[in-house]
N, C-alpha and C positions, 0 to 999 in steps of 0.2 A: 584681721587675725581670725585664725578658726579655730572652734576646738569643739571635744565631741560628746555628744546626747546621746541618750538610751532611749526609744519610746516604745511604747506599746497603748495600743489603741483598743477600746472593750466593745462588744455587741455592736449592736448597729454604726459605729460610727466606722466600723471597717466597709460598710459598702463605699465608699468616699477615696478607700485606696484601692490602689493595683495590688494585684492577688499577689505578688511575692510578698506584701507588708500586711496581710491578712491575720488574725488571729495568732501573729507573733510577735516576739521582741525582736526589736532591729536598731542597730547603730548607726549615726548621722552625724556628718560632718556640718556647722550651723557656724556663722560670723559669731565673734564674740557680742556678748549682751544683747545680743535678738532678744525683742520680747518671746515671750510663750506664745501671745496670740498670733503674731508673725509667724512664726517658725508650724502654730496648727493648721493655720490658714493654707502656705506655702505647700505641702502633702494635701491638699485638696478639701477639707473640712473643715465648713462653714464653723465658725463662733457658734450661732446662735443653736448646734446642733451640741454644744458641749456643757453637760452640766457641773461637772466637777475634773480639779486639774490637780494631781500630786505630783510635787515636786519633790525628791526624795522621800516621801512619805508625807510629807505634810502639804495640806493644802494652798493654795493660792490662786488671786486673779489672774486674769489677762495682760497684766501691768508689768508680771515679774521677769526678772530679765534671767537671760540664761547664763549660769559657770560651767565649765568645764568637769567633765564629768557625770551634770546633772543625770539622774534618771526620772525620765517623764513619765506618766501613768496620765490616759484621757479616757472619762466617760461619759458614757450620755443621759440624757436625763433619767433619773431613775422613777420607777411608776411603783414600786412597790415597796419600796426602803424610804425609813424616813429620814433624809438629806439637811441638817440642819442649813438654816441660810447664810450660816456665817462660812459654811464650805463649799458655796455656792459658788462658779465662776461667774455667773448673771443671776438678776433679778428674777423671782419668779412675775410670772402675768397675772396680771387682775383676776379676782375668784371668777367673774362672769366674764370670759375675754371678748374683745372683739376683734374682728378681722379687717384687713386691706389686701387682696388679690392683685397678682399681672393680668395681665391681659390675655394669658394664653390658659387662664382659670373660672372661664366666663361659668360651663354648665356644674362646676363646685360650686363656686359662689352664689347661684338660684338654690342648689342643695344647700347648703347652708342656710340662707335667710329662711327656706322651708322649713325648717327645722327648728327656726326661732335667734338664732344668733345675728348678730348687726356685724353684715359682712360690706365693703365697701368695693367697687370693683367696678373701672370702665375700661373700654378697653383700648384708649389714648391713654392711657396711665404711661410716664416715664420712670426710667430708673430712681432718678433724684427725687420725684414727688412720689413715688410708692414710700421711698426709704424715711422723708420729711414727714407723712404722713404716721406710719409705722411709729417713730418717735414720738411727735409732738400728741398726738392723738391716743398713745397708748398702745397700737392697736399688733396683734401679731401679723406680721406677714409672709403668705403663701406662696411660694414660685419654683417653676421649676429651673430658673437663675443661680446658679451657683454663687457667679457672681454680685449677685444683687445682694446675696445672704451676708457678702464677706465686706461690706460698707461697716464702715464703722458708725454711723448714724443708727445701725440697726441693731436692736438691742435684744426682739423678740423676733425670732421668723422660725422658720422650718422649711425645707426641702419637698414637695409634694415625691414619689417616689414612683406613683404609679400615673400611666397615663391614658383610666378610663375612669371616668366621673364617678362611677357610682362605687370601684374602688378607694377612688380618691377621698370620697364623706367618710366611708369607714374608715380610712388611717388617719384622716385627721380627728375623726371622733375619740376614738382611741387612742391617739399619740396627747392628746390634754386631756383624757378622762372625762371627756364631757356628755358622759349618758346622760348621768343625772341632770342636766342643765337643758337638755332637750326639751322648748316649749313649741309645738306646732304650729303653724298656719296662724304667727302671729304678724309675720312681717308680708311684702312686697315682694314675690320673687325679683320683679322686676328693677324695683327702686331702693329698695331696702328700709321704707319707711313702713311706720307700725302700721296694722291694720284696726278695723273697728266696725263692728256691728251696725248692722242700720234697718232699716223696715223696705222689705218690701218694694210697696209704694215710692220711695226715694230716688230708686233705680230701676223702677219699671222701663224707664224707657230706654235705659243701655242694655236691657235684655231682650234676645230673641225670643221668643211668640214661645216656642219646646220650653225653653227657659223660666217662663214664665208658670207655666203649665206644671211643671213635675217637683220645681224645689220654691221653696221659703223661707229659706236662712239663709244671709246676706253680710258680706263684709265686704267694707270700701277700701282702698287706701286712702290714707291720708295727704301723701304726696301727690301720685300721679290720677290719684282718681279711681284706677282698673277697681272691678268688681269680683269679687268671690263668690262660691258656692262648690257647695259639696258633691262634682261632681265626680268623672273619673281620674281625674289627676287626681284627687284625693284619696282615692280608691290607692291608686300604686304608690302614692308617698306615704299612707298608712301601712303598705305591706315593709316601704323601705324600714318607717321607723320601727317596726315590730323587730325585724332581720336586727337593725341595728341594737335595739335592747337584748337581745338575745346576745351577741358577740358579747356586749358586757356582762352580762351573768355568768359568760363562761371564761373574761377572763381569770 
């Protein structure tokens, strides 16, 4: 049986449609008692990109099923209204979140651990154990998988949108508000484990002879070992995070 729905889709979540269903209302033929999340999914937009769902005016989950007539209303998460959780379609993430990356997110994911966040990220990762992980670990997940996003295992993800790295840190800094949480040069670009100070002397001998010569502050990882120092890399991921504080004061 079919019968028929009103929707209209708000701000970002219309990139997700074809331009005739853009920043309008539009009528759709849907099976009887499709859920909601069904019927958002189906027009191309991921769950995890929707944060609130009215159904004639009033709120609800992903659970509710559709009548005849319904008028839908979908937005996206909102940054600057305060959204109480009871009219939330999903959970919000942990105040400190972490991340899990696809495979095709490798030089985000070094940006990130830069930056201090616990990003998780190889690049054998599958579908089913990105989404596993995602869940059982908390963690949000990055891809630019549509379908990946539209697992129902997946409770926390986002769309990456753009596809040049140093784009990519800024919208996902920005799409969770996470200036303030920005701690430097604490993690492993490489591993993702924490880093930690050490003398010198410790690691004289994995350092080059110049190396040894010009710097004196010293950080190991903990996991694979690699050594730090404050050299030019530091230099242009101090200019990124400056840029990136800045985007925030101006949003």
């Amino acid at each position: 049986m079919t019968i028929q729905a009103t929707l209209r889709f708000y701000a970002e979540l219309n990139f997700f449609l074809p331009a005739a269903r853009r920043q309008v209302t539009f009528d759709l033929p849907v099976a009887a008692h499709q859920s909601v999340k069904d019927l958002i999914e189906s027009l191309g937009v991921p769950h995890t990109e929707v944060e609130l769902i009215l159904v004639n005016g009033e709120p609800v989950d992903f659970s509710a099923l559709l009548n005849d007539g319904d008028r839908i209303s979908v937005y996206p998460t909102f940054e600057a209204l305060d959204v109480t959780p009871l009219l939330r379609a999903r959970f919000d993430a942990q105040h400190r979140p972490g991340f899990v990356l696809d495979q095709h997110l490798g030089r985000l994911a070094a940006y990130l651990r830069a930056l201090g966040f616990d990003t998780l990220y190889r690049n054998d990762y599958d579908d089913p154990e990105l989404a596993e992980t995602s869940d059982l670990e908390e963690r949000i997940l990055l891809t630019r998988d549509l379908g990946l996003l539209k697992r129902r295992r997946v409770t926390h993800g986002y769309y990456v949108r753009s596809t040049d790295p140093r784009q990519q840190v800024s919208e996902v800094v920005r799409r969770f508000d996470l200036y303030h949480l920005i701690e430097p040069f604490r993690r492993c670009v490489h591993c993702n484990a924490p880093l930690e100070s050490v003398d010198k002397a410790d690691v004289a001998d994995q350092l080059e002879p110049r190396t040894l010569e010009y710097y004196d502050e010293f950080q190991r990882c903990t996991g694979c070992g690699r050594v730090y120092w404050k050299g030019s890399h530091t230099v242009h991921m101090q200019q990124l995070i400056d840029d990136l504080l800045r985007e925030g004061l101006a949003e």
